[in-house]
C-alpha positions in Angstrom: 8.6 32.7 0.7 8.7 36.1 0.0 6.0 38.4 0.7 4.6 38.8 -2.7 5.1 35.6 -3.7 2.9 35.1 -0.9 0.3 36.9 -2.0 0.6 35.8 -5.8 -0.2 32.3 -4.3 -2.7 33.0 -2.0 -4.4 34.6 -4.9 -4.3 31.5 -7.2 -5.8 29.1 -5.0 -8.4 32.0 -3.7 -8.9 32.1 -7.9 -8.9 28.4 -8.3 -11.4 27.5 -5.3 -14.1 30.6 -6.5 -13.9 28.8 -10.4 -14.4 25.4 -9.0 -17.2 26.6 -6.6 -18.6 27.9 -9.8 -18.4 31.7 -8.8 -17.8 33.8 -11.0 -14.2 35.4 -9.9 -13.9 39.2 -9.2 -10.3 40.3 -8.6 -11.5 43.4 -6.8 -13.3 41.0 -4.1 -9.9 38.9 -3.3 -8.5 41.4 -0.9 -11.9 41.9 1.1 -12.2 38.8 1.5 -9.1 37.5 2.7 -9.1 40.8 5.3 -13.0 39.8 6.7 -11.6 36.1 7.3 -8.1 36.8 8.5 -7.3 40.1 9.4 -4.6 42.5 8.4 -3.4 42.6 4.7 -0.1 43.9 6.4 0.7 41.0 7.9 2.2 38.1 6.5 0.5 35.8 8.9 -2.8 37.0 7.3 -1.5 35.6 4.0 0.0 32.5 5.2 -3.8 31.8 6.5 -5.3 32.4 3.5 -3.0 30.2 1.4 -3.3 27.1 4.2 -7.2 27.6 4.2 -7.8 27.9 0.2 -5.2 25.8 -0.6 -6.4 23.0 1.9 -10.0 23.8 0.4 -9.0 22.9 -3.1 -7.4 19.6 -1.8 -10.7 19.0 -0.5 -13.2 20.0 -3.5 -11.0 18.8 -5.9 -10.6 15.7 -4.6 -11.9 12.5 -6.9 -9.6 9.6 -5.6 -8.9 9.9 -1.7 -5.2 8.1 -2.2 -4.1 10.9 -4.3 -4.4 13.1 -0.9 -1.7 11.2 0.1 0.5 10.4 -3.0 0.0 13.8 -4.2 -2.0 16.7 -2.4 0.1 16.2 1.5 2.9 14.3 0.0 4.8 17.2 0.9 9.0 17.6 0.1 11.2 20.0 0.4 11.0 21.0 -3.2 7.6 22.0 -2.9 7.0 25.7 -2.7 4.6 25.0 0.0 6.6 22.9 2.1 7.4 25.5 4.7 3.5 25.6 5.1 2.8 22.0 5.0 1.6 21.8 8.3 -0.9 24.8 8.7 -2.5 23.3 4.9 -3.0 19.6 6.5 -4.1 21.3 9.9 -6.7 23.2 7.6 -7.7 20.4 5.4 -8.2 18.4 8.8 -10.5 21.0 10.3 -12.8 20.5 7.2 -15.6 18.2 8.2 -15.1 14.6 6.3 -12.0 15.1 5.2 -9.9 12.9 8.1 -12.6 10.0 6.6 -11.0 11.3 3.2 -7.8 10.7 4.6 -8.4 7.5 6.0 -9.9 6.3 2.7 -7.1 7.4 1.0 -4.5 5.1 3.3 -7.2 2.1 2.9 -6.7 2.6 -0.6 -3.0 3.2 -0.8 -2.8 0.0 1.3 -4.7 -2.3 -1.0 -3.3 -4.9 -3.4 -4.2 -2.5 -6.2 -0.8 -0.4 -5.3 3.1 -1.3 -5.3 5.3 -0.8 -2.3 7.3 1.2 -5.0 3.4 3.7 -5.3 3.6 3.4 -1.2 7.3 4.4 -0.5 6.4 7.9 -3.1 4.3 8.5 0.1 7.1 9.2 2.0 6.6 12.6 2.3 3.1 12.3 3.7 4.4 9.6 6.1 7.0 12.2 7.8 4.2 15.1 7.6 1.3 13.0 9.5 2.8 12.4 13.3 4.5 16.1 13.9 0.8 17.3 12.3 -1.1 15.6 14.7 1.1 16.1 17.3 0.5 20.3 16.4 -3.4 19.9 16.7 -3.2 17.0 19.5 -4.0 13.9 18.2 -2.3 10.6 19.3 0.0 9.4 17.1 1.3 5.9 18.1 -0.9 4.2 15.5 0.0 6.6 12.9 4.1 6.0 13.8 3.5 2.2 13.1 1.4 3.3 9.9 4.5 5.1 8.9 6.8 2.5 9.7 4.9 -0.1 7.4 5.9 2.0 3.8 
């Protein structure tokens, strides 16, 4: 992604977490903001950060059913305009407290009789995100490989 692309995205999620926090959003603020939590506004990296933490936020606050984390929020693809950033938004979201008993909830739930194998396999992308991201931030994985190999 582009540069101001980038930028353009970081500033809709920073936009769509302040409105759901119930702040009242100031344009002028966005770019403070972004440079007291992650540094220079010349660097992409900087705006990578911002867009994995406010976007991983949102999936977090915004969340009313936990298995829609996984259908939806993380199923990532590569169709997605955030899939090149898929793992720094679930390494985010995971740093969150609650939100791994979010996840967890969510799979309980996705693995109920109340959902198809056809809802499960839509998953997939999720399924192929989870080991390599706990692998990144060093979590064992052999229970989540034999989750992945039940969809």
């Amino acid at each position: 992604m582009k540069l101001a692309a980038l930028k353009q995205q970081a500033y809709e999620a920073w936009e769509c977490l302040s409105t759901f926090n119930g702040a009242i959003v100031q344009p002028q603020h966005f770019k403070a903001e972004v440079r007291q939590q992650f540094g220079d506004l010349r660097r992409k990296q900087t705006w990578v950060k911002a867009l994995a933490r406010f976007t991983a936020r949102n999936c977090y606050d915004a969340c009313l059913d936990a298995y829609s984390l996984i259908l939806y929020d993380f199923n990532f693809t590569p169709e997605r305009w955030d899939y090149e950033y898929r793992y720094l938004i679930i390494e985010e979201f995971l740093a969150i407290p609650g939100a791994l008993e979010l996840i967890k909830l969510g799979l309980e739930q996705l693995f109920s009789s109340t959902f198809t194998s056809q809802e499960r396999e839509q998953a997939h992308g999720f399924f192929e995100l989870v080991p390599a991201a706990a692998e990144r931030i060093g979590l064992p994985v052999g229970s989540i490989q034999q989750l992945a190999g039940t969809h």
